[in-house]
C-alpha positions in Angstrom: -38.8 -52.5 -17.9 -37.0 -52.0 -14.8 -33.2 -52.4 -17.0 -34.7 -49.7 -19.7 -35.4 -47.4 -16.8 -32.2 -47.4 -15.3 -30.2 -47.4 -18.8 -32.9 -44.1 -19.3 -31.8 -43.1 -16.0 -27.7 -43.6 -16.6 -27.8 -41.4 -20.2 -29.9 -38.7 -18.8 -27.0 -38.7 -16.0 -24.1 -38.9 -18.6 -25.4 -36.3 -20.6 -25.9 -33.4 -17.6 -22.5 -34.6 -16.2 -21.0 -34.2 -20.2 -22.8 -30.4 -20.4 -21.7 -29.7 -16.3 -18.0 -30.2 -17.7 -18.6 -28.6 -20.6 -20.0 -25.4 -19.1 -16.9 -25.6 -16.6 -14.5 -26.0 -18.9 -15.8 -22.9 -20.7 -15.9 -20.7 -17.7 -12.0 -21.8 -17.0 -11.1 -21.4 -20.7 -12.6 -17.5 -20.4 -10.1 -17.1 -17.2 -6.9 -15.3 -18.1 -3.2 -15.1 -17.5 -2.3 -12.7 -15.0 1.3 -11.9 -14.1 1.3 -10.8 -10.1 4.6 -9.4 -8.1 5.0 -7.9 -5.2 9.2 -7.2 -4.5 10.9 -10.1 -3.6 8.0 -12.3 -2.3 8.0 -11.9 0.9 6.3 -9.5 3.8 3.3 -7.4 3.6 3.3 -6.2 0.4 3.2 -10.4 -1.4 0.9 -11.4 1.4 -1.5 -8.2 0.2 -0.8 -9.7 -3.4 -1.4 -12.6 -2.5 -4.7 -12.5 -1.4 -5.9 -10.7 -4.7 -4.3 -13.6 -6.3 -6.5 -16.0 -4.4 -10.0 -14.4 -5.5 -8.6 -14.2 -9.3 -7.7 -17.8 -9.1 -11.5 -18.7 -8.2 -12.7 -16.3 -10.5 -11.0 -19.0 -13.2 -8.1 -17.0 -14.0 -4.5 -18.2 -14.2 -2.1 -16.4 -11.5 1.6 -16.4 -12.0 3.8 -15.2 -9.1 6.8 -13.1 -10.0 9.1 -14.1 -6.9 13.4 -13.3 -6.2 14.9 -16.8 -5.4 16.1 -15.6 -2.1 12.4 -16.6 -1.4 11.6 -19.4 -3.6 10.1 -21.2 -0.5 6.8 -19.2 -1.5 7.2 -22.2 -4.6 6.9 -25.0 -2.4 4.4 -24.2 0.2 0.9 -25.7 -0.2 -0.4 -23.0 0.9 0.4 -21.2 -2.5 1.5 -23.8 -4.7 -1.8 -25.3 -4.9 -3.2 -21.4 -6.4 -0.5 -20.4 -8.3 2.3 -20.7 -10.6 5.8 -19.2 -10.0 8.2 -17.6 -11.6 12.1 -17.7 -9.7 14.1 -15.1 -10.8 17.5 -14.7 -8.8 19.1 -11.9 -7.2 21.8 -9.5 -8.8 23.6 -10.7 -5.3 24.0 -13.6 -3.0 20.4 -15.1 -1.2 22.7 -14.5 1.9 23.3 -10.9 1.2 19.2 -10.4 0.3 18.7 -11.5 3.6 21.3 -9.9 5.6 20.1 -6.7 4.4 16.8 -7.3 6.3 19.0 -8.6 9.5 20.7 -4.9 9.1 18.1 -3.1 9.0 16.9 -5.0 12.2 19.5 -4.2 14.1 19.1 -0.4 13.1 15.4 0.2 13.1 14.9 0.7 17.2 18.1 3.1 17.2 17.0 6.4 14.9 14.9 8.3 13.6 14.7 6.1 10.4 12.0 6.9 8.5 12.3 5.7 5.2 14.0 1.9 4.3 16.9 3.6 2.8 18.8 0.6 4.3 16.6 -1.8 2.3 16.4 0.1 -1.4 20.3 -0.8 -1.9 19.7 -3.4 -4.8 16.4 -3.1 -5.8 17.5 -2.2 -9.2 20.3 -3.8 -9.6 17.9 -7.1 -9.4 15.7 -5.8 -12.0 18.9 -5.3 -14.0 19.5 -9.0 -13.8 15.7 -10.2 -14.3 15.9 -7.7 -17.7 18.9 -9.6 -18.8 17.8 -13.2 -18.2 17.0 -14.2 -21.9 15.7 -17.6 -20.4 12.4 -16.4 -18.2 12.1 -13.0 -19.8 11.1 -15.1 -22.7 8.7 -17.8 -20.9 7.0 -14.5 -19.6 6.6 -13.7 -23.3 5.0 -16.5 -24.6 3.1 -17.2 -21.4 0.5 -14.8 -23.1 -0.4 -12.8 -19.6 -3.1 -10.2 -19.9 -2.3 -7.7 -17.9 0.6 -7.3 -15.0 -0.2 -6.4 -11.5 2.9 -5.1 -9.4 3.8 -3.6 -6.5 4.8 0.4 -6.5 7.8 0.2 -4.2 9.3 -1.9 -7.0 8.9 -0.7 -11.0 10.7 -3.5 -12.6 7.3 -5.5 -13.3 6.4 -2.0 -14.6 9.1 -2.0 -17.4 8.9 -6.1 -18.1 5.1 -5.4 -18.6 5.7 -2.1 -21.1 8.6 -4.3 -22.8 6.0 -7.1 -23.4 3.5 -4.2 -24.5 1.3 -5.5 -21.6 -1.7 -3.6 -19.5 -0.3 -2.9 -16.1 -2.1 -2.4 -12.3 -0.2 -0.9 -9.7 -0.7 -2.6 -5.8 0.1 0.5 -3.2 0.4 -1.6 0.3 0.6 1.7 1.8 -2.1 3.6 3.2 -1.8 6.8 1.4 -4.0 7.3 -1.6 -3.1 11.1 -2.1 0.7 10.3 -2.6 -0.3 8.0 -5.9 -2.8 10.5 -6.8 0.1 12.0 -7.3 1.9 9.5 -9.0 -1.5 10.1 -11.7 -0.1 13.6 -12.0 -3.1 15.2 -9.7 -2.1 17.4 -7.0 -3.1 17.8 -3.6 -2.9 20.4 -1.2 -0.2 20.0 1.6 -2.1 22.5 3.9 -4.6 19.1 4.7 -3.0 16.1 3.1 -0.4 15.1 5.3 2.9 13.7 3.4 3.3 9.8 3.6 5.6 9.1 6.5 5.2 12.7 8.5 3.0 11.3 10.7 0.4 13.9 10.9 -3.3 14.1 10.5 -5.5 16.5 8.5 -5.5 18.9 11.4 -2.3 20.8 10.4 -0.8 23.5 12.7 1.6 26.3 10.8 4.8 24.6 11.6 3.2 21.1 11.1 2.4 22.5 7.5 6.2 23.7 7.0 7.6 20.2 7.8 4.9 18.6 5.7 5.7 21.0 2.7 9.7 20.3 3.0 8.9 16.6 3.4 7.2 17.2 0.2 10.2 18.1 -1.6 12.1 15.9 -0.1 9.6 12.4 -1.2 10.1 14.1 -4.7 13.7 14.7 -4.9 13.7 10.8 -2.8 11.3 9.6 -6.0 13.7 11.8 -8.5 16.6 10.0 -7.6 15.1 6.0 -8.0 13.5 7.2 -11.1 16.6 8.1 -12.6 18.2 4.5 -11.5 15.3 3.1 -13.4 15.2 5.6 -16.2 19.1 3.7 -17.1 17.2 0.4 -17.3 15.0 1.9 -19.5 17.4 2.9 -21.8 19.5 0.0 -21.3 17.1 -2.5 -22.5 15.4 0.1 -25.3 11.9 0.6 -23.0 9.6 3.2 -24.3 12.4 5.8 -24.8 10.2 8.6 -25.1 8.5 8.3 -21.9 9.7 9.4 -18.4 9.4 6.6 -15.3 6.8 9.2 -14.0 4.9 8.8 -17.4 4.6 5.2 -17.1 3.6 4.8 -13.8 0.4 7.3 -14.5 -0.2 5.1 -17.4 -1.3 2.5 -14.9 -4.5 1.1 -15.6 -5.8 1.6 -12.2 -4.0 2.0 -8.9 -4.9 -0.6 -5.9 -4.5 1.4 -3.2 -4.5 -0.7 0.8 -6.5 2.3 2.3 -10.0 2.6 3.5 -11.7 6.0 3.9 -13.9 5.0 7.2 -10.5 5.2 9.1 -8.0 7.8 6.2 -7.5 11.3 6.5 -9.6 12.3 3.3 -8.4 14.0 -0.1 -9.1 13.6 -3.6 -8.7 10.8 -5.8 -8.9 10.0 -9.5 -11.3 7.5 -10.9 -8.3 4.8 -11.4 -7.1 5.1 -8.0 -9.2 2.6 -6.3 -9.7 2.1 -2.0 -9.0 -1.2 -0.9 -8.1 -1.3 2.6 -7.3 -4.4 4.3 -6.7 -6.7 1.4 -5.7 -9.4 4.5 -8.5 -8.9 5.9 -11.3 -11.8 6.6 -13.1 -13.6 9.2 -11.1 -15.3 12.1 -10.8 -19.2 11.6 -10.2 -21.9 14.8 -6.6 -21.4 16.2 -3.9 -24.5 16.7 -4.9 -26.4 19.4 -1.4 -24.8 21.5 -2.8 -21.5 21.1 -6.0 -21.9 21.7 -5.5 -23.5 24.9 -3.7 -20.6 25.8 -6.6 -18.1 25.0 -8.6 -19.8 26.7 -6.3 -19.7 30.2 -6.2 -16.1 30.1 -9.8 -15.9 32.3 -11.7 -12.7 32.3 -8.7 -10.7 31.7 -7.6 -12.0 28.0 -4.6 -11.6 25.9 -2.6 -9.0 24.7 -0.9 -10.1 20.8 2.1 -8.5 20.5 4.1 -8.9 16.8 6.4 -6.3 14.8 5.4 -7.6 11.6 7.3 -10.2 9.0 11.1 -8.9 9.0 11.3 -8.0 12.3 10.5 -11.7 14.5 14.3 -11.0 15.9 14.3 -7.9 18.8 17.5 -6.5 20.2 18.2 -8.1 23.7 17.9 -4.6 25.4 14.3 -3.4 23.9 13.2 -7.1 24.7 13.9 -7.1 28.1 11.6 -4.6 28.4 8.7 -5.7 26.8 9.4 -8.4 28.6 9.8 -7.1 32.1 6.3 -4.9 31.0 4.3 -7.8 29.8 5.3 -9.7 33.2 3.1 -6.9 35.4 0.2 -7.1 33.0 -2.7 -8.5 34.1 -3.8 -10.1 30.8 -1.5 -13.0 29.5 0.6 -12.0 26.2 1.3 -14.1 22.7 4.3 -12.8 21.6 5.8 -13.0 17.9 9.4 -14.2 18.6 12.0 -16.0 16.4 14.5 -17.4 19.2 14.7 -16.7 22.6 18.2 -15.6 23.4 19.9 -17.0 25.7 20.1 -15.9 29.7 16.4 -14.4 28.5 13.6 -15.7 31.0 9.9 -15.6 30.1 7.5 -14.2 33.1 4.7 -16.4 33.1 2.1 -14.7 31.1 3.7 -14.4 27.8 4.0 -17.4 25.2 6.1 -16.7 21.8 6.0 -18.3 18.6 8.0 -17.5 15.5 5.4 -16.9 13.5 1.6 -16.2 14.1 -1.9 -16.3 12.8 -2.5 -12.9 13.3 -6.4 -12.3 11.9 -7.1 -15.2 13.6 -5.9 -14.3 17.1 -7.1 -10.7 16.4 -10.9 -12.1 15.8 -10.6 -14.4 18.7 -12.9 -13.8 21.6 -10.6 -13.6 24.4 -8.2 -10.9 22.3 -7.8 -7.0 24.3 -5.3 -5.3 22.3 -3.0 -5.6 19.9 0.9 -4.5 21.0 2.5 -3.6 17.3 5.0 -1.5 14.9 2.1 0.1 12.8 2.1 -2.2 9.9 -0.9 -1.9 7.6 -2.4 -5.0 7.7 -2.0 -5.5 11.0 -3.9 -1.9 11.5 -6.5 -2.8 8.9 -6.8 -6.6 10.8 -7.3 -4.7 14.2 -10.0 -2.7 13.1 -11.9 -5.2 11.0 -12.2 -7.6 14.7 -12.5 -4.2 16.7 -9.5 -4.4 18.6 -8.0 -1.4 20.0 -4.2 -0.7 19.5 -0.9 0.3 21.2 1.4 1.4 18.2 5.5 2.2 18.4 6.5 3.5 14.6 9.5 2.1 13.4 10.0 3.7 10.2 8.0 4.6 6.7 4.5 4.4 6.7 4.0 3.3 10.6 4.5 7.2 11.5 0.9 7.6 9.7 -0.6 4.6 11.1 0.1 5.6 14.6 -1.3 9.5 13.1 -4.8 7.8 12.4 -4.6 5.5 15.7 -4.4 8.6 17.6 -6.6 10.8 15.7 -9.6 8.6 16.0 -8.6 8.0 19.6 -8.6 4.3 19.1 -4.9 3.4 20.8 -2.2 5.0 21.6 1.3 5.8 20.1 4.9 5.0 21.9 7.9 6.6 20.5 10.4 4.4 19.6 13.1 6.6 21.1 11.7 6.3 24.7 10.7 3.2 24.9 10.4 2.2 28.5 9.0 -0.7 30.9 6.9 2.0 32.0 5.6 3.9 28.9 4.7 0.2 27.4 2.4 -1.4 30.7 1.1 2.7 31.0 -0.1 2.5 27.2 -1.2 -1.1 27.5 -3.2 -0.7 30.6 -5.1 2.5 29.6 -6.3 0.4 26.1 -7.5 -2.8 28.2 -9.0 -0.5 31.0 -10.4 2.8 29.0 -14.0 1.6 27.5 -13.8 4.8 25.4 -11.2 3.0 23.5 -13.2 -0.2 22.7 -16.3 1.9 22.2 -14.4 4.3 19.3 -12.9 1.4 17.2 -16.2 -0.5 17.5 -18.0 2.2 15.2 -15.0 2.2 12.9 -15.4 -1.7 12.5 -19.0 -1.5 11.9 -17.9 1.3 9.5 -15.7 -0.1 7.4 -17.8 -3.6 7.1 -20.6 -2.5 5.9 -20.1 -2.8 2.5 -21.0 -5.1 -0.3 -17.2 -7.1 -1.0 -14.6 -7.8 0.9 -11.3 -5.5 -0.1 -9.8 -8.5 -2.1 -13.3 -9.0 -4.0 -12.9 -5.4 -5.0 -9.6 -5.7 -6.0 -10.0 -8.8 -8.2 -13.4 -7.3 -9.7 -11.9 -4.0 -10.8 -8.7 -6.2 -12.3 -10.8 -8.3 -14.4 -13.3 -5.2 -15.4 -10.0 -4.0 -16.7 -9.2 -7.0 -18.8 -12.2 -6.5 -20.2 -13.3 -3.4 -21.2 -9.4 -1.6 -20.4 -8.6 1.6 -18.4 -8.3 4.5 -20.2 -11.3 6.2 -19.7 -10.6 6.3 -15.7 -7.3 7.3 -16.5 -6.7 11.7 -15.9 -6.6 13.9 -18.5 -3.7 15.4 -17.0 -1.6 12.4 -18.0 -0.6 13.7 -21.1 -0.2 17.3 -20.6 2.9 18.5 -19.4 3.9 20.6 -16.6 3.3 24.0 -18.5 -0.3 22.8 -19.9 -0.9 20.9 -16.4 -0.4 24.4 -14.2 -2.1 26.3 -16.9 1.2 28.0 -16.9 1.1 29.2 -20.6 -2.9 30.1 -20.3 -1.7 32.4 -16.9 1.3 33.9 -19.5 -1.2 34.7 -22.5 -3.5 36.3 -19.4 -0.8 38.5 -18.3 0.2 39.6 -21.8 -3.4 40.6 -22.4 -3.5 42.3 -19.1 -0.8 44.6 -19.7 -1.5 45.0 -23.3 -5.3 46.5 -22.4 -3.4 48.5 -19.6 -0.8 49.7 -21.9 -3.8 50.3 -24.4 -6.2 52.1 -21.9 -2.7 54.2 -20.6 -1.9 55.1 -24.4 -5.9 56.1 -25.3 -5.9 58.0 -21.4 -2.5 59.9 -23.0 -4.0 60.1 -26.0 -7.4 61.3 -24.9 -5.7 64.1 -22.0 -3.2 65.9 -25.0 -6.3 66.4 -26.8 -8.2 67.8 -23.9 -5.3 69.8 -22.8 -4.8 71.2 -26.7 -8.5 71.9 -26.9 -8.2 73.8 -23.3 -5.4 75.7 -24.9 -6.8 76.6 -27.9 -9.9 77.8 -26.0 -7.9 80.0 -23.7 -5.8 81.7 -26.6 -9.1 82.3 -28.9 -10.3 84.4 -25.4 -7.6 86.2 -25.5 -7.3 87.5 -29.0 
């Protein structure tokens, strides 16, 4: 009896365990090929991608990474290569040239007014000239049978690979400014409140703020004009939709993903395809290193200070270094500091401990954290307010103007210009964030703010990417899409309103002419029958 029971006991096992693979194998089999990019690989942008990626992949779909060989490390690194598949494409140029294009525009980005990675667009589509070309992956993209593509807007070629495939598209915006792609969906904005990406200004325009941000206006389009017209070649080149402009493609995104969050962005309107979802990176701290956390922990009542200038620039010109340096040495609180090398003849004071690369959510959500020392990047801005740690910001170029804009218009940091940067201005900004409770207090509400919601960023992300697999996105899409500029601005309905205007006043003038010869003839007549 007792061998009949377990034998019962085994096939009842064996059969749930049969169905429980079953069922699994039909929730993977339902998952579906999804092409990702984000430029090169590398920086904000991939690691914003990249953590889309990572909720797709446990949704059960099949992620492939578009990445440049200059960064084919991506590849190899557990981290990644145990979620996704890549793709290598190489450069139009030499890996060493990619990356001493970045080590340029180090060495430049402390010294002007740069506002704008001019310095880093040389090549861009030169690149995608050469991935177009490659008969070898273009076709293993073709019969990898991906649903839709998701790309990054700072880079269209995905955009063209996915419309020469005839394949949906999503557009990633990393940057934190929803209005400017409600642009790209052919919707305008007003500039007398919606402050230009990379002005710097907040919704509270003064006149001459509202001149520069109208003249900035015109210069993002004729900046936009120009790359379009670079792509527009490729376009031809390769025989991609020929009757469509680059504009027209990129409005017939499926949706937009923009990195923005409305609890800390200026406000303006958005379509229904342009989607919030600030602080893609963000997510609860986990345990630090051992090295690290031991030095958290030393810091006492006082804490730490983290102190990074995001992915490209870990390497500081010896001059600006020296005085963070000599500022972080008469701070109180002890300072990790995100440093590639150490040059030589440079001495650390005691308080500050570098490393060439950090976990930067994780110190952020750590207890013992007081501020956060950075450039303005928006992950770093989105990671700060997510723990509720206020912020000393120095812009370096694009989008960091508009980061340090919000920082100080919710009075949740402060903002150092780059241009007068000083031992003094750095400990003065540092100490009023680690001593001012107002400071703490302001970004606490924002946090509590911009939790409390029902997903995380990168859950909304991945759920409005596989609502569009599903059911598509042309009913979110604008109207305005397809008109043109004349139909958009209601340009001809204004004509046919003027033409009717003046011919009712030409009418009314003709019957008033009309109407006063016959008064004046009946006037006469009267007088010259009195007289006879």
């Amino acid at each position: 009896m007792k061998k009949k029971k377990v034998f019962r006991v085994a096939i009842f096992l064996t059969f749930y365990i049969i169905i429980g693979l079953f069922l699994i194998s039909i929730g993977f089999a339902s998952g579906h090929n999804i092409l990702m990019n984000a430029i090169f690989g590398e920086g904000s942008h991939f690691l914003c991608a990249a953590s889309v990626g990572e909720r797709l992949v446990g949704q059960g779909h099949n992620v492939t990474f578009l990445i440049s060989n200059a960064y084919a490390h991506r590849a190899t690194d557990p981290k990644y290569s145990n979620l996704f598949e890549f793709e290598i494409f190489r450069h139009a140029f030499p890996v060493e040239a990619v990356h001493e294009r970045y080590n340029a525009f180090t060495n430049r980005v402390f010294k002007s007014h740069m506002r704008s990675t001019g310095i880093m667009s040389d090549g861009p589509v030169a690149d995608c000239d050469a991935l177009l070309a490659d008969v070898e992956i273009m076709s293993r993209l073709r019969s990898s049978n991906f649903s839709v593509v998701y790309y990054d807007i700072t880079w269209l070629c995905p955009m063209l690979i996915a419309k020469h495939l005839q394949i949906p598209y999503i557009a990633q915006s990393a940057l934190s400014s929803p209005c400017t792609i409600t642009g790209s969906s052919t919707l305008s904005y007003s500039l007398a409140f919606v402050p230009v990406m990379r002005t710097g200004f907040s919704n509270k325009m003064n006149f001459r703020n509202r001149v520069v941000n109208l003249f900035a206006y015109i210069r993002m389009q004729y900046f936009f004009g120009y790359s379009h017209s670079q792509y527009d070649k490729l376009k031809h080149k390769y025989n991609i939709a020929p009757y469509t402009s680059i504009p027209q493609l990129i409005a017939q995104s499926e949706l937009f993903l923009v990195n923005t969050d409305f609890s800390v962005e200026f406000p303006c309107a958005i379509p229904p395809n342009v989607i919030p979802v600030g602080g893609l990176t963000t997510r609860p701290s986990l345990p630090l290193p051992g090295d690290l956390q031991d030095f958290m922990q030393s810091s006492g009542q006082d804490g730490v200070i983290v102190c990074t200038f995001g992915t490209y620039l870990t390497t500081i010109p010896i001059q600006i270094l020296e005085t963070f340096l000599n500022a972080f040495g008469r701070l109180p609180q002890k300072v990790i500091f995100q440093l590639s090398t150490i040059p030589p003849g440079i001495s650390l004071p005691s308080n500050v401990h570098t490393s060439p690369w950090l976990p930067q959510n994780d110190l952020l959500g750590h207890a013992k954290t007081r501020a956060f020392f950075f450039h303005g990047g928006n992950n770093g801005f989105y990671e700060a307010v997510y723990h509720a740690v206020p912020m000393a910001v120095v812009p370096l170029y694009s989008d960091q103007y508009d980061t340090g804009a919000k920082v100080d218009a919710h009075r949740i940091g402060t903002v150092i210009d780059k241009l007068s940067l000083t031992e003094d201005s750095i400990y003065s900004a540092l100490r009023e964030i680690t001593t001012k409770v107002s400071y703490k207090r302001n970004i606490q509400r924002l946090s509590a703010m911009f939790r409390d919601r029902p997903m995380s960023p990168a859950e909304k992300a991945a759920f409005w990417i596989d609502h569009v697999i599903k059911h598509g996105g042309d009913q979110y899409r604008m109207p305005s899409v397809d008109l043109n500029f004349i139909e958009r601005n209601l340009i001809d309905v204004l004509f046919f309103a003027i033409i009717c205007l003046v011919s009712g006043l030409f009418f009314f003038l003709m019957m008033g002419k009309i109407v006063f010869k016959v008064i004046v003839h009946a006037i006469s007549g009267s007088i010259k029958v009195k007289k006879e």
